[in-house]
C-alpha positions in Angstrom: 2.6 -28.9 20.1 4.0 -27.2 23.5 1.7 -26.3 26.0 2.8 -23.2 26.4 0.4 -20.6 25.1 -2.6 -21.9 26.3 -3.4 -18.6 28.9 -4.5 -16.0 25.8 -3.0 -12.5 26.0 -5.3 -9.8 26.7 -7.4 -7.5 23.9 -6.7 -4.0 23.2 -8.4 -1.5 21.5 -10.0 -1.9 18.0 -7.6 -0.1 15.1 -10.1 2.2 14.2 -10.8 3.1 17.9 -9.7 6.9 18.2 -9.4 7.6 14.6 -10.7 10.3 12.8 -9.9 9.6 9.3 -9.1 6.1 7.4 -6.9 6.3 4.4 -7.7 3.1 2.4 -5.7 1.9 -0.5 -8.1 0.4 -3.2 -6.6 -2.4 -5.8 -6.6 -5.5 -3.4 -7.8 -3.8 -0.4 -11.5 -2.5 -1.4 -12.1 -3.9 -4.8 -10.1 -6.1 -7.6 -10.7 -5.6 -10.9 -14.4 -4.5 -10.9 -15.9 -6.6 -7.9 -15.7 -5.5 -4.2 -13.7 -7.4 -1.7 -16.2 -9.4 0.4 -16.9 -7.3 3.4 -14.9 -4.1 2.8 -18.1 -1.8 1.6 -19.8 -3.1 5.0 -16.7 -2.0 7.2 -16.2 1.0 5.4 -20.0 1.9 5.2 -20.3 1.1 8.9 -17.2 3.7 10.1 -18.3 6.2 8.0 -21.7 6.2 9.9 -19.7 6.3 13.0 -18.0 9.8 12.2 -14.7 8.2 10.2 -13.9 10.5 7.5 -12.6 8.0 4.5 -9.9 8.8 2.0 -8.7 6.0 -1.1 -4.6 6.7 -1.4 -4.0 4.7 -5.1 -0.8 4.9 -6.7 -3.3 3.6 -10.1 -3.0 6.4 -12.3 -5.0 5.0 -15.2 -8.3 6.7 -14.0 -9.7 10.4 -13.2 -10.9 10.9 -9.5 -14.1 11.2 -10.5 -14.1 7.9 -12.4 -12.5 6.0 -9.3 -15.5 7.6 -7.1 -18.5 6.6 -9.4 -16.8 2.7 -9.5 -17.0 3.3 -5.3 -20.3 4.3 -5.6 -21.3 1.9 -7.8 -20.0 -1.0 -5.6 -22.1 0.2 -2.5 -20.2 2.9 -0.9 -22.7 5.8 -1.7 -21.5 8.9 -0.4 -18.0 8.9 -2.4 -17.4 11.8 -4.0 -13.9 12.8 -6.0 -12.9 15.3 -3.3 -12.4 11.6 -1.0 -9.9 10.0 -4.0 -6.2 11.4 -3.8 -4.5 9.9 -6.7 -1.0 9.3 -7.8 -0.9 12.1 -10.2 -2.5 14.4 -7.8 0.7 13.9 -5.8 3.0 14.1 -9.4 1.3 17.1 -10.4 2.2 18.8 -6.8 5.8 17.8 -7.7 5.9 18.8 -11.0 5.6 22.1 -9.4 8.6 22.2 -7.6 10.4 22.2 -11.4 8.0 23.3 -13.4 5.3 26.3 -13.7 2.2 26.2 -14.8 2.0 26.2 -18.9 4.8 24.0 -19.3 4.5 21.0 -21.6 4.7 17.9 -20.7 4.7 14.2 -22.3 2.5 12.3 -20.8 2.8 8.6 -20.7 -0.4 6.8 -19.2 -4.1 7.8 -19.7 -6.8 10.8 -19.1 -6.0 9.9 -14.8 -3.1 12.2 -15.7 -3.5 14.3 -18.4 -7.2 15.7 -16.8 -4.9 16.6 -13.4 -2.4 18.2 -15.5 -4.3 20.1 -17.5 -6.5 21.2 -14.2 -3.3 22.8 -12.9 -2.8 24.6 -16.0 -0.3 22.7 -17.6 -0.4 21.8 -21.5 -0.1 17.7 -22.8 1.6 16.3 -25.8 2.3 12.4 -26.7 5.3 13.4 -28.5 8.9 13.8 -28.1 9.2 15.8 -31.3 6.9 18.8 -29.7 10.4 18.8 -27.1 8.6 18.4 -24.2 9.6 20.5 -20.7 8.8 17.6 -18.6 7.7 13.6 -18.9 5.2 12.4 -16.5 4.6 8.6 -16.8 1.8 6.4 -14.9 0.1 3.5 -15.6 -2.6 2.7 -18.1 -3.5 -1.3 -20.1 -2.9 0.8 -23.4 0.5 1.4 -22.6 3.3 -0.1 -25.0 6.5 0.1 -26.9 5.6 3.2 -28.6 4.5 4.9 -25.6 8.0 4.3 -23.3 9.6 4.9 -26.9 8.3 8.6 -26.8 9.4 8.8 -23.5 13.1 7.6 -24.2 13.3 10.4 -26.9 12.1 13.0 -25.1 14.7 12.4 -21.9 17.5 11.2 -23.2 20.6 13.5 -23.1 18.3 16.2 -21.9 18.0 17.4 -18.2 14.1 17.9 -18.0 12.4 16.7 -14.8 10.8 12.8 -15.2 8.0 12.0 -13.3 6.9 8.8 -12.1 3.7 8.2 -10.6 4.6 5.2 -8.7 6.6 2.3 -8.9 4.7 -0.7 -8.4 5.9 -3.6 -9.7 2.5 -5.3 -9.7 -1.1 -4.9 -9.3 -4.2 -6.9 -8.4 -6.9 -7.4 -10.9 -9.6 -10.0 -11.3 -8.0 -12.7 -13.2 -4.8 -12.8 -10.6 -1.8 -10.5 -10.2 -0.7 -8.4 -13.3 2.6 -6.1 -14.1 2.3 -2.8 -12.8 3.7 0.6 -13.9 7.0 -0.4 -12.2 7.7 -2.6 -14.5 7.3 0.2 -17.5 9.2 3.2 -15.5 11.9 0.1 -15.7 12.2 0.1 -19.1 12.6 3.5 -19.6 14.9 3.8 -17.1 16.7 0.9 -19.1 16.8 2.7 -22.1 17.8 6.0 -21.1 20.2 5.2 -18.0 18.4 7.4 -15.1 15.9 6.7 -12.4 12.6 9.5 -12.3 11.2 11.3 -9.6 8.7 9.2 -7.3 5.4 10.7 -6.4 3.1 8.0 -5.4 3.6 5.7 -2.2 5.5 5.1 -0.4 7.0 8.7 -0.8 5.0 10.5 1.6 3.4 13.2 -0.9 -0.2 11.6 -0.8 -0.2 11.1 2.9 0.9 14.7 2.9 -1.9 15.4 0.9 -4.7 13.2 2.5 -3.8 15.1 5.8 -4.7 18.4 4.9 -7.2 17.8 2.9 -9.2 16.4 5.1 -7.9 18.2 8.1 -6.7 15.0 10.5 -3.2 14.0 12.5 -1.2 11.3 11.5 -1.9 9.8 15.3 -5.9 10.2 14.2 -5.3 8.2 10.9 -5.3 4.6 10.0 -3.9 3.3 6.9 -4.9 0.4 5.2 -3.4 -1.5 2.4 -2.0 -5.0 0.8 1.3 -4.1 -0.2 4.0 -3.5 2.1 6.7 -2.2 0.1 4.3 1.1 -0.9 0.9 1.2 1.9 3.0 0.0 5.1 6.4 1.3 4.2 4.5 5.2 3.2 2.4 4.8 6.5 5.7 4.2 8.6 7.5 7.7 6.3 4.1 9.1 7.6 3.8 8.7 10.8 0.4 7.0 10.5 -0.5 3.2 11.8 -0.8 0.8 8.9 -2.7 -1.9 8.6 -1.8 -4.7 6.4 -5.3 -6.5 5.0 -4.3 -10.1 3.8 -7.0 -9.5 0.6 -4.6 -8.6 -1.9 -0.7 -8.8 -2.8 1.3 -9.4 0.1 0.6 -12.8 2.1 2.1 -14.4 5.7 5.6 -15.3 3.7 5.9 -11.5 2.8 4.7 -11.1 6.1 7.5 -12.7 7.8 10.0 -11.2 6.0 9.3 -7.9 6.3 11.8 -5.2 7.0 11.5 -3.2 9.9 10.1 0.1 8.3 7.5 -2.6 6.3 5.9 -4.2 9.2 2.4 -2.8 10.3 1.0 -1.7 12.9 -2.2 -4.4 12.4 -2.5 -7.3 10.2 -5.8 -8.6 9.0 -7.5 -10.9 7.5 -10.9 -8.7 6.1 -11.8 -5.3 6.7 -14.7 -6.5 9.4 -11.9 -6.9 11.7 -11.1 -3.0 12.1 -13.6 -3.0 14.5 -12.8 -5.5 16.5 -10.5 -5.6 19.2 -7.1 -6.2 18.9 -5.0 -8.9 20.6 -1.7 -7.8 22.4 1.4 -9.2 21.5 3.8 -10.5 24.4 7.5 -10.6 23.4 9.9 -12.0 26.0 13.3 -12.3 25.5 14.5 -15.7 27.3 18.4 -15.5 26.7 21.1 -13.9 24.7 20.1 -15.3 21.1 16.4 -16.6 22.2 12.8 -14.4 22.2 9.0 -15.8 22.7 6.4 -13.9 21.1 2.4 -14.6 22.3 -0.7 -13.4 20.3 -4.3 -14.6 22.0 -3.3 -18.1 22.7 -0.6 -18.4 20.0 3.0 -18.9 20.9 6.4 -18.7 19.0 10.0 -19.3 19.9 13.3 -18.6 18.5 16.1 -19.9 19.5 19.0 -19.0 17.8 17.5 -20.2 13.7 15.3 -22.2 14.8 11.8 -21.0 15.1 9.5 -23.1 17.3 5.5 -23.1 17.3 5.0 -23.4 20.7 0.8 -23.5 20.4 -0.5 -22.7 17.4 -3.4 -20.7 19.3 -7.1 -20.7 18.5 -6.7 -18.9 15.1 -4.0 -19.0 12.0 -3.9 -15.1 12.1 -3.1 -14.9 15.4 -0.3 -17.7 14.9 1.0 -15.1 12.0 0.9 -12.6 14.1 3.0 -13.9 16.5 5.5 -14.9 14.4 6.1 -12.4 12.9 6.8 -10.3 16.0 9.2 -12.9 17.1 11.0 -12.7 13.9 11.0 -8.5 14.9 11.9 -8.9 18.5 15.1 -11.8 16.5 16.1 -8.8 14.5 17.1 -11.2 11.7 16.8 -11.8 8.2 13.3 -14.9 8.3 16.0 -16.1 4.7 18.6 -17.1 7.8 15.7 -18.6 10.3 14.8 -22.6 10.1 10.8 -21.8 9.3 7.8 -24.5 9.9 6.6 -24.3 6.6 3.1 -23.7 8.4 4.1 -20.2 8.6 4.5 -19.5 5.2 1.4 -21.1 4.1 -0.9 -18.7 2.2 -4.1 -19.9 3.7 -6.9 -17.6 2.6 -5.9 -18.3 -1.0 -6.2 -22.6 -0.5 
């Protein structure tokens, strides 16, 4: 390597330093599938003993608040209570207002996460398209199939009712690996019927919305953390609210690097522990008309024109990520057009 990079760049402040409130996604970021994430109850635990008021943002709609709370419990954080969970269908439900009142009926495609939040804001629940539903809410549960996004066909096509989608996420983490998500199902619906729903989950900003007053907090007071870019990052940047990418779940460094602009975060880590530690400057200097150098502790990357250059590959791999990918910012190009080490897009917590 170049031995440029070897004077480190200076540490700033720890991401939770200053905040109020953490909003915490939970598939991939917490837990998967039933286990805890190594460390994550630990970080959490310890900011909530410092004063941090802690919020779980999921766009999961299979489960009731309260369920999600006892599983938090259960894995070690003790104090969670329901109040602390804001769901995807809490956000749907507040939507659903916008088009329909109270007592309305509704087809509900997904499980008792949706129909107990429905039915709590005085709305009534059918499975079928022959009670002619006023509304179709649809979110994700493993029970859903073909008859399911059949009822849901029936009940919207060639009829202008509002259709509700509690999120759109193509995947989602679970213990054996990476599964389809409810994106996948709203997809098939859409298929069938020839229209897209209404969005309530992240990124749309509705549960940040919601996070914020219900716990009384700024966006500039609140940290959110998540794996996926395309809903946690993107909805903290519609926000207002830093994001912190945690490398424990879906997106890793090759998602990293190619990262729109409205997708990048504020922070990427490895593990939850390091929300309390501080947090290494980046350096970006632009050295011509089509050539930038971007320096994270002691790791240093160059661009010149497409070819991307690891300068000193710095005392850690995350800091070497990091630094890449804020030269690939600073390049304002596409990583598809760049000439990458293959280093870079090495997924190495999952070797």
């Amino acid at each position: 390597m170049f031995g440029f990079g070897n004077k480190a760049t200076q540490l700033g402040p720890a991401p939770l330093a200053g905040r109020r409130a953490v909003f915490a996604d939970l598939d991939g970021v917490v837990y998967r599938g039933s286990h805890a994430i190594p460390g994550a109850v630990d970080a959490l635990s310890s900011a909530e003993q410092q004063g941090v008021q802690l919020a779980f943002l999921t766009n999961n709609a299979s489960r009731p608040a309260a369920q999600v709370a006892a599983q938090l419990r259960d894995i070690g954080l003790s104090n969670t209570d329901e109040r602390q969970v804001v769901t995807s269908p809490h956000a749907a439900v507040k939507l659903l207002a916008e088009h329909l009142e109270p007592g309305g009926l509704v087809l509900v495609v997904g499980g008792a996460g949706i129909t107990e939040v429905l039915e709590g804001a005085g709305y009534r629940v059918t499975r079928s398209a022959d009670d002619e539903p006023d509304a179709v809410m649809q979110g994700f549960a493993k029970d859903v199939g073909w008859v399911h996004l059949a009822e849901a066909s029936f009940a919207l096509a060639g009829r202008d009712i509002p259709w509700i989608a509690t999120n759109q996420d193509w995947t989602i983490p679970v213990a054996r690996g990476i599964a389809p998500g409810n994106g996948t199902l709203v997809s098939a619906v859409h298929t069938a019927i020839g229209r897209l729903p209404i969005v309530a989950g992240k990124p749309e900003s509705h549960m940040f919305s919601l996070g914020l007053e219900r716990f009384g907090v700024s966006a500039d007071e609140t940290l959110m953390i998540g794996d996926r870019l395309d809903t946690d990052i993107l909805g903290s940047h519609r926000a207002g609210i830093d994001g912190v990418l945690v490398l424990t779940g879906v997106d890793s460094p090759k998602q990293v690097l190619a990262a729109a602009a409205d997708q990048r975060p504020r922070y990427i880590i490895e593990h939850l522990g390091q929300l309390a530690e501080p947090y290494p400057e980046m350096v970006v200097d632009t050295l011509g008309t089509d050539a930038w150098r971007a320096r994270v502790g002691k790791a240093s990357v160059r661009i010149d024109g497409i070819t991307v250059t690891i300068e000193h590959e710095g005392e850690h791999r995350l800091n070497l990520l990091r630094a890449a990918s804020a030269a690939v910012a600073a390049s304002n190009k596409m990583v598809f057009t760049l000439r990458v080490p293959d280093v870079l897009h090495e997924d190495w917590l999952a070797a």
